[in-house]
N, C-alpha and C positions, 0 to 999 in steps of 0.2 A: 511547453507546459501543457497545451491541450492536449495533445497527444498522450502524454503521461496520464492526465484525466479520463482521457475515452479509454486505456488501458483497465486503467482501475473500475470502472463502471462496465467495460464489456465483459473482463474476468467472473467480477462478483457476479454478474448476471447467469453466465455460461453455466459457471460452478456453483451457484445456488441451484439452477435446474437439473444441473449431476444429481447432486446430492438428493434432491427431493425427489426423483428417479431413484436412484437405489435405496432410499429409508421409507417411501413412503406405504409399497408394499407391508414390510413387516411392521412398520406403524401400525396400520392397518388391524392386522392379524393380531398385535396385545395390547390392544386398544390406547395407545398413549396417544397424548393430544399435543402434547408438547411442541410440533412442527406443525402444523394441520392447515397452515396455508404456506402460498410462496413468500412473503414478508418477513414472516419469521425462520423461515432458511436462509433467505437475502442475509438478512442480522446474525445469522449465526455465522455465516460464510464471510463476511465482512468483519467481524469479532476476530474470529480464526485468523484472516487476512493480516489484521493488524497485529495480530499476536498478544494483541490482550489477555482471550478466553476465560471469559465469565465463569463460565464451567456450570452456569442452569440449565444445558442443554447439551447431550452429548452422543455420537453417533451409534447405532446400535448394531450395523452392520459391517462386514469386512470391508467391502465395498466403501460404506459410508465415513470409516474410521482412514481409508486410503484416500480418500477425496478430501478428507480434513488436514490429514499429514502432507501431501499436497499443496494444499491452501495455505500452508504453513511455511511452508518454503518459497512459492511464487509469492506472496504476502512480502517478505524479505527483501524476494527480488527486486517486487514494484514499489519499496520504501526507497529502497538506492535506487531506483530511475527518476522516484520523486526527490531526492534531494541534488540530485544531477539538473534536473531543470529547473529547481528553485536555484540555484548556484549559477546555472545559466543564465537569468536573469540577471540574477547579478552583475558579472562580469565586466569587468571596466573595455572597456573597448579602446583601439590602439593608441590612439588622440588622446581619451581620457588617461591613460594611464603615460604617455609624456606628460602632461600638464603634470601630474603626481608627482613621478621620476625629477623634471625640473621643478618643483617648488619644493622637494627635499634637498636637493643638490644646494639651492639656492639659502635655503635654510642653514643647513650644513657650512654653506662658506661664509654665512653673515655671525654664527657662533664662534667658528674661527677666529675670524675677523677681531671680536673683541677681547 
């Protein structure tokens, strides 16, 4: 499950500083403010990720709009590695799951029974 976690934290990181890399120039240039530090890239990269997207903020370059589309798909990716280690966790372990196995069985032949 950590792993899954440092996944999700090292991505968003990466690809918040893509982004803010190829939008921050042309930001620049028609003076929008909308990104104008890394926090609010972080959040928009992280939005993207989960696939929610708010839609108050949206990429204005080619570049920037391919890094989003991206983030959109690995986003995806790293849901299903997150519900793989949460399941993981879960998982009855060999022992645990005879104990199961026989107090169904056991169940099963006492219904019979009456």
């Amino acid at each position: 499950m950590s792993s899954a976690m440092l996944l999700i934290f090292v991505t968003t990181f990466n690809l918040a500083l893509i982004f803010q890399i190829f939008e921050t120039p042309y930001r620049l240039i028609v003076d929008d403010q909308k990104l104008n530090n890394y926090g609010q890239t972080w959040q928009l990269i992280f939005i993207t990720m989960t696939t929610v997207g708010y839609g108050n903020v949206a990429p204005l370059t080619t570049l920037g709009r391919l890094t989003c589309m991206f983030t959109a798909y690995w986003g995806t990716f790293v849901a299903a590695v997150m519900v793989i280690a949460i399941l993981d966790v879960f998982e009855l372990s060999p022992q645990e799951q005879r104990v199961i196995d026989m107090v169904t069985y056991n169940h099963a032949a006492s219904t019979a029974v009456k």
